[in-house]
PATIRO-385938 format. One line per 4 residues: number of its first residue (from 0); their letters; for each residue x, y, z of N, C-alpha, C, CB. Coordinates in steps of 0.2 Angstrom, whole numbers, padded with zeros to 4 digits. Last residue first. Glycine has a CB too. Example, Ala and Ser with C-alpha at 12.3 -4.5 7.8 and 13.67 -1.06 7.14 Angstrom:
1	sa	0064:-0011:0035:0068:-0005:0036:0064:0000:0039:0070:-0003:0029  0066:-0028:0039:0062:-0022:0039:0066:-0016:0039:0057:-0022:0045
This chain:
273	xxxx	0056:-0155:0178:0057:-0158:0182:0057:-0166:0180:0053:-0156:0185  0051:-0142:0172:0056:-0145:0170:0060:-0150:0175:0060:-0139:0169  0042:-0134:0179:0049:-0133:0180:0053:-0137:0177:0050:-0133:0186  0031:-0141:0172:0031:-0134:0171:0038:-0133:0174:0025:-0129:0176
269	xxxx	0031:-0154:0179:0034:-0155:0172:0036:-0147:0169:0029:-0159:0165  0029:-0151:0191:0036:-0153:0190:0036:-0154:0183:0039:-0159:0195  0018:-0147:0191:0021:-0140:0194:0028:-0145:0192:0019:-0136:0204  0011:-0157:0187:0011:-0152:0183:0015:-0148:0185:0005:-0150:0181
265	xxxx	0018:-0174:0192:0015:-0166:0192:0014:-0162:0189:0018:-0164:0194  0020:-0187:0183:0022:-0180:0188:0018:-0176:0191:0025:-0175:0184  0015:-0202:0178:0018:-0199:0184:0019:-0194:0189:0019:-0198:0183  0019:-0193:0163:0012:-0196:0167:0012:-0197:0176:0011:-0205:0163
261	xxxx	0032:-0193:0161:0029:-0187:0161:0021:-0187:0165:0029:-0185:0154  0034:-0206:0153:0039:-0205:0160:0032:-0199:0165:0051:-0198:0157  0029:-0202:0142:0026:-0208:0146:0029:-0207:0153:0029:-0215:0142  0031:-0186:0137:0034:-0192:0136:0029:-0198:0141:0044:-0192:0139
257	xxxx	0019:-0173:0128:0022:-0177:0136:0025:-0184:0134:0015:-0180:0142  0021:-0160:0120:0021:-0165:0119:0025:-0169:0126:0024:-0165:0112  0013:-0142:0124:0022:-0148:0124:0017:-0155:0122:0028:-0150:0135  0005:-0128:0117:0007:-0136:0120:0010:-0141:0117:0002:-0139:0121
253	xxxx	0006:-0112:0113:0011:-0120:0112:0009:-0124:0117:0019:-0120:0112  -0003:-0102:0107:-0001:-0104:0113:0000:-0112:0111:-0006:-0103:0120  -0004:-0087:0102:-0004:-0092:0099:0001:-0096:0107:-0001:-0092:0090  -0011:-0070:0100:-0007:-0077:0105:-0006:-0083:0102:-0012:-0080:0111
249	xxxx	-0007:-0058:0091:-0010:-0061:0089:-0010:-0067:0094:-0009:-0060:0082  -0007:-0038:0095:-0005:-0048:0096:-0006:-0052:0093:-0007:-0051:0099  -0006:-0026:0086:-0010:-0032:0087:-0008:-0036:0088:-0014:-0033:0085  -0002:-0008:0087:0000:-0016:0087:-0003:-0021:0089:0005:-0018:0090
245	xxxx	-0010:0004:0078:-0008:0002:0082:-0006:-0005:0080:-0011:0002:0087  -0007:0021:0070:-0012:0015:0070:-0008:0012:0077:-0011:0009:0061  -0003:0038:0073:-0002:0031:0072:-0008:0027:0074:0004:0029:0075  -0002:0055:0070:-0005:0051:0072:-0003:0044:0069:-0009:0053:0070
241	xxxx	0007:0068:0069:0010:0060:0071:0007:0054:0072:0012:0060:0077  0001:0078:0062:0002:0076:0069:0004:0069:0074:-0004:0078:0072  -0011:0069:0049:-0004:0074:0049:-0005:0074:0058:-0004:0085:0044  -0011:0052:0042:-0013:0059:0043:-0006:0062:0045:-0019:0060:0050
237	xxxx	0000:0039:0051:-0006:0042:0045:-0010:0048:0047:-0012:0037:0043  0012:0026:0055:0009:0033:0054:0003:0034:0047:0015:0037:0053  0007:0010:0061:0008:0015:0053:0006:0022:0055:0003:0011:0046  0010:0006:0079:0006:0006:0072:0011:0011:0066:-0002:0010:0074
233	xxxx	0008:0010:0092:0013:0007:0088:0013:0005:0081:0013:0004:0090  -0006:0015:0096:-0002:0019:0094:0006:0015:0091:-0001:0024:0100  -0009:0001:0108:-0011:0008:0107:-0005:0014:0102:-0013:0012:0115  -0008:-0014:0107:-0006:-0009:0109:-0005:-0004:0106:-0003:-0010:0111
229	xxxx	-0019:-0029:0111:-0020:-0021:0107:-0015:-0015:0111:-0031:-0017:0108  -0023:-0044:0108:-0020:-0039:0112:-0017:-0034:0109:-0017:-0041:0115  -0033:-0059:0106:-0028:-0050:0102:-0028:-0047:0107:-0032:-0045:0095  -0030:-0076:0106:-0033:-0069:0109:-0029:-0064:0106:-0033:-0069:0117
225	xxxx	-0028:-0087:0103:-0030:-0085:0098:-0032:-0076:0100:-0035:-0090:0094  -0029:-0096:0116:-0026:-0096:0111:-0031:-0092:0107:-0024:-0102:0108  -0030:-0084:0131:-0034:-0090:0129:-0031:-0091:0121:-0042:-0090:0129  -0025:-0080:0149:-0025:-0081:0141:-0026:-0086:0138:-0018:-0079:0138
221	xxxx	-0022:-0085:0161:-0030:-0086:0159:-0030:-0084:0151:-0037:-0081:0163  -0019:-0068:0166:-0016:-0078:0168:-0024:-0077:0164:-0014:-0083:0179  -0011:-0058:0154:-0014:-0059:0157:-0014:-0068:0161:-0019:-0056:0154  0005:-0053:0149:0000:-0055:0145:-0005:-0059:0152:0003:-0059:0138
217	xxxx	0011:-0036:0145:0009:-0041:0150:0004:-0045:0148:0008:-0039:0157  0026:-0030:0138:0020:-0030:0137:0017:-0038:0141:0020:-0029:0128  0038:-0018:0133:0035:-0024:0142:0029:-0023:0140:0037:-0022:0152  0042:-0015:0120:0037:-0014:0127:0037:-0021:0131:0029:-0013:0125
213	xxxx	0058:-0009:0113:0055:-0016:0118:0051:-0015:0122:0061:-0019:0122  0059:-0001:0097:0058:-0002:0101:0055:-0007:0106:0057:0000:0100  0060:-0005:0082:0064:-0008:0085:0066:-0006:0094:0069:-0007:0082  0049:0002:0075:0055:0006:0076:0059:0004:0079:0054:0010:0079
209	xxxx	0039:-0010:0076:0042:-0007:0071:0048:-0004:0070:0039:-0004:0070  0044:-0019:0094:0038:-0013:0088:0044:-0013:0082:0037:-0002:0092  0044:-0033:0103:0049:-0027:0099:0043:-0023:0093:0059:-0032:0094  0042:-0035:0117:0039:-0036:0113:0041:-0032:0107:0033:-0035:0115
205	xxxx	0046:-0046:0131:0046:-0040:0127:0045:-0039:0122:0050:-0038:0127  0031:-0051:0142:0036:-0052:0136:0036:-0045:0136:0035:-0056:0130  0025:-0058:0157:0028:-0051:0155:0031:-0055:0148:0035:-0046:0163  0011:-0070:0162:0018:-0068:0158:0019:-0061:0157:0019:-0071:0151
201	xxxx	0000:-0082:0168:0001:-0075:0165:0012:-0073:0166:-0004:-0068:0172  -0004:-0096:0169:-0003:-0091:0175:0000:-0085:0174:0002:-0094:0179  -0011:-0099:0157:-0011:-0101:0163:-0010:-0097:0169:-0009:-0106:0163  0003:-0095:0147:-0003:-0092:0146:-0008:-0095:0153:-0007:-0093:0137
197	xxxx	0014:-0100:0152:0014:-0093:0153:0007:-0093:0152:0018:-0088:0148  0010:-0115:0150:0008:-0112:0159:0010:-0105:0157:0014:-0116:0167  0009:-0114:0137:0004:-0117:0141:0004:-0113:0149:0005:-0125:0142  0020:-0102:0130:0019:-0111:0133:0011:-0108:0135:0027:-0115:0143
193	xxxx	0019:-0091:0116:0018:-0091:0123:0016:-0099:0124:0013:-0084:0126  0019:-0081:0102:0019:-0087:0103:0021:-0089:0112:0025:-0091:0098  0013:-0069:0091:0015:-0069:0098:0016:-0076:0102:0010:-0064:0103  0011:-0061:0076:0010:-0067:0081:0016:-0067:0086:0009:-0074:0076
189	xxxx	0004:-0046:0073:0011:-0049:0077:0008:-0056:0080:0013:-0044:0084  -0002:-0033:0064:-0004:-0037:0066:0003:-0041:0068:-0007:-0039:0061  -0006:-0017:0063:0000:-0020:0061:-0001:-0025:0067:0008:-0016:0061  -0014:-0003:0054:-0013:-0007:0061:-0008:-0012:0058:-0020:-0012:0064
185	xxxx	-0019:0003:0044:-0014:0008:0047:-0012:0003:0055:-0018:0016:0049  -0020:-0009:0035:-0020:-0003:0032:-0016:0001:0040:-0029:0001:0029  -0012:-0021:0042:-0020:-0018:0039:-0022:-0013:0039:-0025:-0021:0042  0002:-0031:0039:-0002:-0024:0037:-0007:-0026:0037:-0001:-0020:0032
181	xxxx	0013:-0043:0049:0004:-0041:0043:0003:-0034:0045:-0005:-0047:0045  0029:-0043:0054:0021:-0038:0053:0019:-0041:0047:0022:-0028:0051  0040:-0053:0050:0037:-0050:0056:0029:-0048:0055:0041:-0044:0058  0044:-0050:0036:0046:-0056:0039:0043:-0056:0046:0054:-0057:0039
177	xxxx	0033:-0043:0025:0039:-0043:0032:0036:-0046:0037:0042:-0038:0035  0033:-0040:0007:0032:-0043:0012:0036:-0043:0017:0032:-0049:0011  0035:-0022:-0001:0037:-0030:0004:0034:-0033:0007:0042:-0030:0009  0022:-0011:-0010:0025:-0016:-0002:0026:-0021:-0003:0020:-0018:0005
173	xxxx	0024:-0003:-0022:0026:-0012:-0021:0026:-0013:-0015:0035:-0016:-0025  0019:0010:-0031:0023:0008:-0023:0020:-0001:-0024:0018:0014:-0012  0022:0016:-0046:0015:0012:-0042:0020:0011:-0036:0011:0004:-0046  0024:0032:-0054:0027:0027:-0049:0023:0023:-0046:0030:0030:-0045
169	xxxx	0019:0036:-0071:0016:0036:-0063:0023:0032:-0059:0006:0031:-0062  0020:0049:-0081:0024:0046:-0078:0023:0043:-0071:0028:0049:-0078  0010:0053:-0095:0011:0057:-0087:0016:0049:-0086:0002:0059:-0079  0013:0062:-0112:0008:0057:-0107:0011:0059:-0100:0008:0048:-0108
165	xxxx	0015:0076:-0122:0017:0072:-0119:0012:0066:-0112:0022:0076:-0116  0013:0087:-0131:0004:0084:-0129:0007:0077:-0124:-0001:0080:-0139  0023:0091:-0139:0017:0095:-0134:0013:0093:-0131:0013:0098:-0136  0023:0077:-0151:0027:0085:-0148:0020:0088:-0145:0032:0091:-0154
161	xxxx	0019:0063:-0146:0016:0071:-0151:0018:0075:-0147:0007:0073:-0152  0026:0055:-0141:0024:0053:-0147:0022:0060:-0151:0019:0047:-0146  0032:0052:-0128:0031:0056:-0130:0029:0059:-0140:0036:0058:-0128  0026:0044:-0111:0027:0045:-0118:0027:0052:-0123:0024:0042:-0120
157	xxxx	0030:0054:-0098:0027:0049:-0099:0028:0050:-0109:0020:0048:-0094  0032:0066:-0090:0036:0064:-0091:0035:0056:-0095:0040:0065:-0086  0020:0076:-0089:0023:0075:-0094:0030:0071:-0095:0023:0080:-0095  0020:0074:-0071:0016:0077:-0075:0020:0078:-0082:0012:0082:-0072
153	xxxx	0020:0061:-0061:0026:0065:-0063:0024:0067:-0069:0032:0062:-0063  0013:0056:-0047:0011:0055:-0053:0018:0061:-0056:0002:0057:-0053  0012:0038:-0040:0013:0045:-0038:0015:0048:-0043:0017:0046:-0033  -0001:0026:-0030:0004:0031:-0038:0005:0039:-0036:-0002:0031:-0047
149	xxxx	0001:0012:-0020:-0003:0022:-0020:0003:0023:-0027:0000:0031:-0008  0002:-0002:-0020:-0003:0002:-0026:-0003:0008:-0025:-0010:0001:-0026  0004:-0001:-0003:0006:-0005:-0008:0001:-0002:-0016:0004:-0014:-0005  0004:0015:0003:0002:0009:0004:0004:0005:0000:-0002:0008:0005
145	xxxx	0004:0030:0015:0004:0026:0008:0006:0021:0010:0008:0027:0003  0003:0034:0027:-0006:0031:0024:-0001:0029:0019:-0013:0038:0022  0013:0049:0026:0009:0045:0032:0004:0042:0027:0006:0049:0039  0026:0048:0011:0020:0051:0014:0015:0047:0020:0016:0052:0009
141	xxxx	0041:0047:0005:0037:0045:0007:0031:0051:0011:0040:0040:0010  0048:0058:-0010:0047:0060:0000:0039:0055:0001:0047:0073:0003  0055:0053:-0024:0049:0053:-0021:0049:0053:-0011:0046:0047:-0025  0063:0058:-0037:0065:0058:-0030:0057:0059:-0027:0072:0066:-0027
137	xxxx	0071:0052:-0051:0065:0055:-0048:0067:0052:-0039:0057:0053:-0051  0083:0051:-0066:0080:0052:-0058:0075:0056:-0057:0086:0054:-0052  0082:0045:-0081:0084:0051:-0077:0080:0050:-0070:0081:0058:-0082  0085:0039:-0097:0087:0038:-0089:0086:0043:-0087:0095:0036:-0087
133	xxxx	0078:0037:-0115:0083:0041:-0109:0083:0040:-0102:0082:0047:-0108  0068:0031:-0121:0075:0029:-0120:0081:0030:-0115:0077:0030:-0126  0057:0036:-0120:0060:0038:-0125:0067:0036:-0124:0059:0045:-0125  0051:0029:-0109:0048:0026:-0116:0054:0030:-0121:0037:0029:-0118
129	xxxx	0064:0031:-0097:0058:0031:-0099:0056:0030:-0104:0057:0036:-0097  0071:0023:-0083:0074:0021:-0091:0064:0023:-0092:0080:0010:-0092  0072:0030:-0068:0069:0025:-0073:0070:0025:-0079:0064:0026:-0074  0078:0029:-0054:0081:0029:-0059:0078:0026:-0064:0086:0026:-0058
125	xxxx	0072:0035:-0037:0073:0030:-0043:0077:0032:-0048:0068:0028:-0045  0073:0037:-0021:0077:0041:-0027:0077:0033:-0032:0086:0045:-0024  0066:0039:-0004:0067:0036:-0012:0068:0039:-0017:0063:0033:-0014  0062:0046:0008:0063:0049:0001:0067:0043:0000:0066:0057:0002
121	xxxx	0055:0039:0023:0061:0039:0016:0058:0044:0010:0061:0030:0012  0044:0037:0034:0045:0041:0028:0048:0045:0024:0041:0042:0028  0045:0026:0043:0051:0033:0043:0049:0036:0038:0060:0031:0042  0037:0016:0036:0035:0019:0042:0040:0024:0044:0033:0015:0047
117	xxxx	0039:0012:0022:0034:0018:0022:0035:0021:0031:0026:0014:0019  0055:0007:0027:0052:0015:0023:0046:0018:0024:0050:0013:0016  0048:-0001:0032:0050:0003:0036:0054:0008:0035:0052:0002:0040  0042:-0009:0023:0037:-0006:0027:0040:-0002:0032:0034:-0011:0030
113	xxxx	0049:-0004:0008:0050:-0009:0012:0042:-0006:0018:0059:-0007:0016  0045:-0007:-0009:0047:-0002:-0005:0046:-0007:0001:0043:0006:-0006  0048:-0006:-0028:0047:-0009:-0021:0049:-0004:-0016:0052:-0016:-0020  0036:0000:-0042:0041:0001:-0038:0042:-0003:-0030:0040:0008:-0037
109	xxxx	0031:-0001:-0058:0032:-0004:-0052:0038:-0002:-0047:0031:-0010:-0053  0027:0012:-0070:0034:0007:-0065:0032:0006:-0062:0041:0008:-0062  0018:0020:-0085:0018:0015:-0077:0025:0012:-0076:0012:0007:-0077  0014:0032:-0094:0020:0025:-0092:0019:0025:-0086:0029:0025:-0094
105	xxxx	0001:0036:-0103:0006:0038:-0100:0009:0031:-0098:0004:0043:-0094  -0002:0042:-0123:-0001:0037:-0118:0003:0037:-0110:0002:0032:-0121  -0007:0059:-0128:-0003:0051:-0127:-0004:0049:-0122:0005:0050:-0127  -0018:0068:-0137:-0018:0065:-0128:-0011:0058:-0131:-0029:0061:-0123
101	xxxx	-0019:0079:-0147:-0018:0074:-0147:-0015:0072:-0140:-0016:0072:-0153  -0027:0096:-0143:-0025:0092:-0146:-0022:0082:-0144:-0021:0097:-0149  -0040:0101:-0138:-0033:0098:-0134:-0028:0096:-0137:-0033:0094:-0130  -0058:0108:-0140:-0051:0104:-0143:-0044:0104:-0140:-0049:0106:-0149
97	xxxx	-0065:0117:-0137:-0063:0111:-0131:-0056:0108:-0133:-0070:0103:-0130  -0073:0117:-0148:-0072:0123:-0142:-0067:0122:-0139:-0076:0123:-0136  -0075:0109:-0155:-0072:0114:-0158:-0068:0119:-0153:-0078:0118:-0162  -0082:0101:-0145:-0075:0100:-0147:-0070:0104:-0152:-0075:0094:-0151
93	xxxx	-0096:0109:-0147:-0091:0108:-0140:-0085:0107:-0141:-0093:0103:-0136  -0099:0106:-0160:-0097:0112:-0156:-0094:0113:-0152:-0100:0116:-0154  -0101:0090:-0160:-0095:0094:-0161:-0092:0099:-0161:-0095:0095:-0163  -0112:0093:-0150:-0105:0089:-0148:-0100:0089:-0154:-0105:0082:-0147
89	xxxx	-0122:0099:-0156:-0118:0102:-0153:-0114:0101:-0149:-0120:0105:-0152  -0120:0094:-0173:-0122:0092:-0167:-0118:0099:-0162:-0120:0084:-0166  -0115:0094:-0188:-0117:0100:-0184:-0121:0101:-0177:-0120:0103:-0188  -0114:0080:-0189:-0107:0086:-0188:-0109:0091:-0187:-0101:0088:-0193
85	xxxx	-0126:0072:-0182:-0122:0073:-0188:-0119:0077:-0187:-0125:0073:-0193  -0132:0059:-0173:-0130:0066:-0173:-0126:0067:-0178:-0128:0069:-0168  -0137:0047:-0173:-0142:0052:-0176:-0141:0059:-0176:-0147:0051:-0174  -0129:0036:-0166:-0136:0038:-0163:-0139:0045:-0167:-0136:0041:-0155
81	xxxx	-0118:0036:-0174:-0123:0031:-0175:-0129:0032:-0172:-0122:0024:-0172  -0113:0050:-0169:-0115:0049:-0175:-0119:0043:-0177:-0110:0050:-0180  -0107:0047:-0157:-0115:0051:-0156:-0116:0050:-0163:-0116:0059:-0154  -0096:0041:-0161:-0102:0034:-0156:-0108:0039:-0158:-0101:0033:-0145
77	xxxx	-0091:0048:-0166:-0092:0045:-0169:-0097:0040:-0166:-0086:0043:-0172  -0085:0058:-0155:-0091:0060:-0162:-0093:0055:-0166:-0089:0066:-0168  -0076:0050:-0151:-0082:0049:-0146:-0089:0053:-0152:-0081:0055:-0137  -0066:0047:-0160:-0069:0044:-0157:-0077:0043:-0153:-0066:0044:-0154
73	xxxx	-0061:0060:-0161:-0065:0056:-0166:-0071:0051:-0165:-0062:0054:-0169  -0057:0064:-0149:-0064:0066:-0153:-0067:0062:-0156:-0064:0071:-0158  -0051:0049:-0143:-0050:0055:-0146:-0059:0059:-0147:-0045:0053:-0153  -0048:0040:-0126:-0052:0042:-0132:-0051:0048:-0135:-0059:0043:-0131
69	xxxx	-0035:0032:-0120:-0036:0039:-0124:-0042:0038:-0128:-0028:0041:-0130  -0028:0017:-0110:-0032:0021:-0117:-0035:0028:-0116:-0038:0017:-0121  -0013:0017:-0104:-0018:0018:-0104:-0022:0020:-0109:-0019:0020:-0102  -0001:0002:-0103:-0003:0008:-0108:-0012:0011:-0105:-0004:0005:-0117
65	xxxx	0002:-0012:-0098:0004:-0004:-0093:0000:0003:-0097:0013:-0002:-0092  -0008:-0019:-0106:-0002:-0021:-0101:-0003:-0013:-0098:0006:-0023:-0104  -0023:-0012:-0111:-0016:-0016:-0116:-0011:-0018:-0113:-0012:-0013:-0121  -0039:-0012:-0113:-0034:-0011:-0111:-0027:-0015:-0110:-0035:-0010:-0106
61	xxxx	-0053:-0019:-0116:-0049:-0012:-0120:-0042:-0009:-0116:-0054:-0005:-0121  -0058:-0024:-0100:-0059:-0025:-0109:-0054:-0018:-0111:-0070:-0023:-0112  -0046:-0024:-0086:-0052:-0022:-0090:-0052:-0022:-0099:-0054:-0015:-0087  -0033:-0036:-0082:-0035:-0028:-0084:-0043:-0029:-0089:-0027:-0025:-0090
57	xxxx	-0037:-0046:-0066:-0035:-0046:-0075:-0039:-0040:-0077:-0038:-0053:-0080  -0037:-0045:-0055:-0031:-0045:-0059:-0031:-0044:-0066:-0029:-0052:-0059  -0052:-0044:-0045:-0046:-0047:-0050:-0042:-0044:-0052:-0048:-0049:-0055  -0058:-0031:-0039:-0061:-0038:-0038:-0057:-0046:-0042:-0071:-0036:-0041
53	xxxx	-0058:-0014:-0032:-0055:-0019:-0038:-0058:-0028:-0037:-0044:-0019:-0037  -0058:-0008:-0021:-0065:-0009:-0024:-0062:-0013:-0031:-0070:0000:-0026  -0047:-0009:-0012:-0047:-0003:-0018:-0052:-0004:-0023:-0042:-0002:-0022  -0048:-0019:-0005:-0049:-0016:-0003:-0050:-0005:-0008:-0044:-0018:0002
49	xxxx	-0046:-0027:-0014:-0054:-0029:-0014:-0055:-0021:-0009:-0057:-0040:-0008  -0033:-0026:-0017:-0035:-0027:-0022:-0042:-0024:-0020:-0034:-0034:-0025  -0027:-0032:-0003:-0026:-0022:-0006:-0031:-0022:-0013:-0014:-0019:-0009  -0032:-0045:-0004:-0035:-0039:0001:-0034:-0034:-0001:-0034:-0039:0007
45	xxxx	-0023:-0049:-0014:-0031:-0047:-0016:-0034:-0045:-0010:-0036:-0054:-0019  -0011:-0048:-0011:-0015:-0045:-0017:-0021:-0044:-0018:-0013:-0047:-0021  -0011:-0056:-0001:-0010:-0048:0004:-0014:-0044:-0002:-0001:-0045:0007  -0014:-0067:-0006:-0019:-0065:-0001:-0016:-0057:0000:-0019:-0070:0005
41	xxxx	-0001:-0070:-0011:-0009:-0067:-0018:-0014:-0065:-0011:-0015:-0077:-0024  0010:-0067:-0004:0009:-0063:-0008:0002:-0062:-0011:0014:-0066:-0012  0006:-0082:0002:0004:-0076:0007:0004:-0069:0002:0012:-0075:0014  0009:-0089:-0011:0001:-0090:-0008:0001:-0083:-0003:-0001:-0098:-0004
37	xxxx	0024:-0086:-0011:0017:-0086:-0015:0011:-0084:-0013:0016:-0090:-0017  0028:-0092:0003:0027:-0086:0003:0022:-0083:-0004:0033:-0084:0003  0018:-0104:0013:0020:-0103:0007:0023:-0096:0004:0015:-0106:0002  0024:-0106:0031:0018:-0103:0027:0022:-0102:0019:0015:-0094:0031
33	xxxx	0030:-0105:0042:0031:-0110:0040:0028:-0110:0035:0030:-0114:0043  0029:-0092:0047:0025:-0097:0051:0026:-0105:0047:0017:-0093:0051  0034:-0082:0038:0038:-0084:0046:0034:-0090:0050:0039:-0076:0052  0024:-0084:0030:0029:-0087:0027:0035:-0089:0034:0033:-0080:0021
29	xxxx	0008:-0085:0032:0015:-0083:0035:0020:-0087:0034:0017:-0080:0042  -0004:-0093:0032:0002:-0094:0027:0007:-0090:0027:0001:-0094:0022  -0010:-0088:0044:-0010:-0095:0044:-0003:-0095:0038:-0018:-0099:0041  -0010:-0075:0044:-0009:-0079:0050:-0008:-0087:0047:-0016:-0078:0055
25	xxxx	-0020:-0075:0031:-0010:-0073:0033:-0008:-0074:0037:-0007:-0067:0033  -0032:-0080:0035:-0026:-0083:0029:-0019:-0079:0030:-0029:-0081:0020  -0035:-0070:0043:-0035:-0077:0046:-0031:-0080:0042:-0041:-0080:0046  -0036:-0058:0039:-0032:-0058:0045:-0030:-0066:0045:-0035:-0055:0051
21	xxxx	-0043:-0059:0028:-0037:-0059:0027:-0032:-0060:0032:-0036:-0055:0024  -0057:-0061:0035:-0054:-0067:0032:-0045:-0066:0031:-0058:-0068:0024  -0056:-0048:0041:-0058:-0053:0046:-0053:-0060:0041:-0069:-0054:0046  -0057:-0040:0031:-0051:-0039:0035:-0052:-0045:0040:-0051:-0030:0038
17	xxxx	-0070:-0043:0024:-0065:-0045:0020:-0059:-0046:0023:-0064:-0041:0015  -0078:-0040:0032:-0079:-0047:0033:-0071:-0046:0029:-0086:-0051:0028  -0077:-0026:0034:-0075:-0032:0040:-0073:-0038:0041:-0079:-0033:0044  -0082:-0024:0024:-0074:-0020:0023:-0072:-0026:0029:-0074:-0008:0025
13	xxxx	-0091:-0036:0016:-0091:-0031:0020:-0084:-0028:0020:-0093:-0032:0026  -0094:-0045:-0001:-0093:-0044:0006:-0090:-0039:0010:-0090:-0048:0006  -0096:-0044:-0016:-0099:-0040:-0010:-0098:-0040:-0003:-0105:-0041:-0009  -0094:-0061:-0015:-0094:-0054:-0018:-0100:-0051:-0013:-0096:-0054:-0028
9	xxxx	-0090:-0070:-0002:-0093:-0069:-0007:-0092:-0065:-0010:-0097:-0069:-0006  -0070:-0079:0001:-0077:-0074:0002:-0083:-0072:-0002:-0076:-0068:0004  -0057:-0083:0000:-0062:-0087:0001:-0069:-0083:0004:-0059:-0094:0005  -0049:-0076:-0005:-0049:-0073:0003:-0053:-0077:0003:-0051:-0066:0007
5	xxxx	-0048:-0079:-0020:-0044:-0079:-0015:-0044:-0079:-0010:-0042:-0077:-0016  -0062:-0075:-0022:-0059:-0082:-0020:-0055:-0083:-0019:-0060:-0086:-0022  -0060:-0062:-0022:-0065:-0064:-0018:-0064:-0073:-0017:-0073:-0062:-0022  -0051:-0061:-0032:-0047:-0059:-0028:-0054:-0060:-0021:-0043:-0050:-0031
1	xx	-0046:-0071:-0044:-0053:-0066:-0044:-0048:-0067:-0036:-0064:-0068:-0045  -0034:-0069:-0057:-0035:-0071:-0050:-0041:-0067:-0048:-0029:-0070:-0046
């Protein structure tokens, strides 16, 4: 999946352009919006994807599902030896020097996690069944800013093929999709549905946050569909001192469907239900 046609954008496109297009496609294929959940899944993948300078899916030349490759000495004295350096180069001095013995492979898991995990930041306790067969728990204390892809790394517990020389053990984080919030990195997007005459003549809603908090939140007369409305600090914690992202409206404004009867009226009697 190239992840530039998925957001329907050029390569090279801006950090603005890219957050512009994805805002628009997950608004639209929200799953709570009537939206395919698949398709909302590949867009949120290829904005965390484009946003981690990644550009597809599919793993780079020389690489094998979850295994990482290892160049050995040999390896690399072997590339300088077609260019005309022979074993008393002073890259093989250096390796004489330097030598580590034999590097393994480390082990990747995908891991799910909710969004309000990452926003209370949970300590999650896994259970991974590791390359040597054995089970054993890790306990990972969420952090402000992680995000779908952050790894989190568990130094020698990854394959063990050459006594001493063990590989690493990453945990990749999986964000959920929710049923509510689009994430953009530390903001949190909200479609907000309001009639014709709330947005005309202005409206109070309550507006429930993350934490399941209720702002009275006012929406102006003369709101216009598709307007954002920005409230300060409700957001994804990040950094240190509590700091948070915010909540972003998103309006969307319903017009009724008129019966024939309805021609006749008033606008102040079909607004009342008349």
């Amino acid at each position: 999946m190239n992840y530039y046609d998925t957001l329907g954008i050029k390569p090279g496109a801006s950090q603005d352009e890219i957050k512009k297009a994805y805002r628009k496609l997950a608004s639209k294929h929200h799953p709570d919006k009537g939206g395919d959940t698949k398709k909302f899944q590949e867009i949120q993948k290829a904005y965390d994807g484009l946003l981690k300078g990644e550009t597809s899916d599919e793993p780079p030349a020389g690489h094998w599902g979850h295994q990482s490759r290892h160049f050995t000495e040999e390896d690399i004295q072997a590339h300088f030896d077609n260019f005309g350096f022979g074993a008393g180069s002073p890259f093989s001095q250096f390796f004489r020097q330097h030598h580590r013995g034999p590097v393994n492979s480390d082990y990747h898991m995908n891991f799910p996690v909710t969004l309000e995990q990452l926003f209370n930041l949970e300590t999650i306790n896994i259970n991974a069944k590791l390359p040597t067969g054995a089970s054993k728990n890790f306990s990972i204390k969420l952090q402000p800013g992680w995000t779908s892809n952050t790894k989190i790394k568990f130094t020698g517990e990854g394959q063990q093929g050459h006594p001493g020389a063990p590989g690493d053990f990453y945990v990749i984080l999986q964000e959920q999709m929710h049923d509510r919030f689009i994430r953009d990195g530390v903001d949190l997007w909200v479609n907000v549905d309001i009639t014709i005459w709330q947005a005309m003549l202005g409206t109070e809603l309550q507006i429930e946050t993350i934490d399941s908090k209720l702002l009275e939140t006012k929406i102006p007369a003369g709101t216009q569909h598709g307007t954002t409305l920005r409230l300060r600090g409700y957001g994804m914690p990040y950094g240190a001192n509590g700091l948070r992202g915010d909540m972003l409206l998103k309006i969307n404004i319903s017009i009724p469907k008129l019966n024939n009867s309805d021609k006749e009226k008033t606008l102040k009697d079909i607004m009342n239900g008349n």
